[in-house]
C-alpha positions as CSV (number, residue, x, y, z in Angstrom):
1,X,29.3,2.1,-8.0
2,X,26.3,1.2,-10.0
3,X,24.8,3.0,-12.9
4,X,21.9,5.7,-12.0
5,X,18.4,4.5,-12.7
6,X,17.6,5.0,-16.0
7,X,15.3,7.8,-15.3
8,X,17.6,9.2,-12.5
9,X,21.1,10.4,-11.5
10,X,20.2,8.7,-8.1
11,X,21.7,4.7,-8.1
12,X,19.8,1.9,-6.5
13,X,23.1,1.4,-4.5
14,X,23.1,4.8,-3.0
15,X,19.6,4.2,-1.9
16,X,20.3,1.1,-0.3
17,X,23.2,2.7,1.3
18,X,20.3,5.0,2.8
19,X,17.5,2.8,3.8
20,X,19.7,0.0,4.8
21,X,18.1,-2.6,2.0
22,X,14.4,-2.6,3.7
23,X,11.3,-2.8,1.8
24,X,9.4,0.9,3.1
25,X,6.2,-0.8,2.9
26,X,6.5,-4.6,4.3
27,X,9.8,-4.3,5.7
28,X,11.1,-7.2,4.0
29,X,15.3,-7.5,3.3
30,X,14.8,-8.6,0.0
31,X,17.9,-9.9,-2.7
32,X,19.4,-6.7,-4.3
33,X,17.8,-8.1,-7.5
34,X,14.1,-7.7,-5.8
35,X,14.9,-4.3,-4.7
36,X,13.4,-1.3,-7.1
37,X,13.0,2.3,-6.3
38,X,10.1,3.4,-5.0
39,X,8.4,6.9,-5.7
40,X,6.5,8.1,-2.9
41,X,4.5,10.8,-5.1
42,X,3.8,8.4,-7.9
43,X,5.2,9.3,-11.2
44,X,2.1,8.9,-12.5
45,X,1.1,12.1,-10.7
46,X,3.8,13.7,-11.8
47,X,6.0,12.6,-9.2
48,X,9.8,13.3,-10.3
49,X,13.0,11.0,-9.7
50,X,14.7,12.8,-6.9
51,X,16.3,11.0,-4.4
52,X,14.2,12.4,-1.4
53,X,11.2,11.0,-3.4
54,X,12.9,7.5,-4.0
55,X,12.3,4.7,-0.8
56,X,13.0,1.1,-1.6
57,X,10.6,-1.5,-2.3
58,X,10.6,-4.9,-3.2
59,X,9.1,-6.0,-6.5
60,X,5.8,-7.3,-5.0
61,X,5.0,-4.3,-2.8
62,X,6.2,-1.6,-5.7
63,X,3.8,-4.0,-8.7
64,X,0.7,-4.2,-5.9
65,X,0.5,0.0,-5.1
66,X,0.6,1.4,-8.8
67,X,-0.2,4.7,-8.3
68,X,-2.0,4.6,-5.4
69,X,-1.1,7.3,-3.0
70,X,1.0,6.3,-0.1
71,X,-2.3,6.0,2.6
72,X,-4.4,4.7,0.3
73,X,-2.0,1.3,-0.1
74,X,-1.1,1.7,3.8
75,X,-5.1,1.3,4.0
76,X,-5.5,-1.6,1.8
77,X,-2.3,-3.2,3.5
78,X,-4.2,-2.9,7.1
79,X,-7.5,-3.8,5.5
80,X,-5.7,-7.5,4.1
81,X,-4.4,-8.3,7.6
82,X,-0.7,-7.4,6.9
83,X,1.4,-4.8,8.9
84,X,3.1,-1.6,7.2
85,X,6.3,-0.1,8.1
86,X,4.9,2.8,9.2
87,X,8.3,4.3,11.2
88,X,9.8,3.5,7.3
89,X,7.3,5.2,5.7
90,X,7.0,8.0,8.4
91,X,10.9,8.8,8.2
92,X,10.7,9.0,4.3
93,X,7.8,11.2,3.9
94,X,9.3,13.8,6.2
95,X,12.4,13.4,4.5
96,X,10.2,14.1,1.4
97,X,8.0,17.3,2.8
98,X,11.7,18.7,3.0
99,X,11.9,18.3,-0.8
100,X,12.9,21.9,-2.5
101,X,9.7,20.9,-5.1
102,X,7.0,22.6,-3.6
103,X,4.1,20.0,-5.0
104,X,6.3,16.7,-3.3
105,X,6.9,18.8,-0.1
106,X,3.1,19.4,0.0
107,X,2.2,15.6,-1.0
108,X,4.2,14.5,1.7
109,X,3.1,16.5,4.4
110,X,-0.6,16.0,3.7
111,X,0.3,12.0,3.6
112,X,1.8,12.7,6.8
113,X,-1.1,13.7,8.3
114,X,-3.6,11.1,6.5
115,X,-1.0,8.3,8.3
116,X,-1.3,10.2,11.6
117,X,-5.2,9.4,11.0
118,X,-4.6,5.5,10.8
């Protein structure tokens, strides 16, 4: 087994054991090396390391969202012609608004509902 993330007792290994090695937001099967670990509620606003707010990503995807919130980059990915995982991003976010933090369960849920709007 790997070592955890270095901000995390959750490995990159166990989340690919999870998601199956798919990119949540273009769905690519990347090389393990392009994979990162994605946080849904950004740690930038004060999103923490646990594993139900981890997804995978690929470099590219993970670099062009920042800290944008989850359907604010599914917007700008519909708005440059390309097509979001939504069913990825669907299953993760209700995985998410099952989170025992109160803040992530509520971030997820209400990015639940902003998706439902696309």
């Amino acid at each position: 087994m790997r070592a955890a993330l270095p901000w995390s007792s959750v490995t990159l290994d166990s989340l690919i054991g999870r998601d199956g090695g798919i990119c949540v937001w273009c769905g690519r099967s990347p090389w393990r090396t392009d994979l990162t670990a994605e946080h849904l509620l950004p740690r930038a606003r004060h999103g923490h390391a646990f594993a139900e707010n981890l997804a995978l990503a690929c470099r590219r995807c993970n670099r062009r969202r920042r800290t944008r919130s989850v359907s604010a980059y599914v917007r700008a990915q519909i708005h440059a012609g390309e097509r979001p995982r939504l069913d990825l991003l669907r299953a993760a976010l209700e995985r998410l608004s099952r989170s025992g933090s109160r803040a992530h369960a509520q971030y997820a849920r209400r990015e639940l509902q902003l998706l439902g709007r696309l």
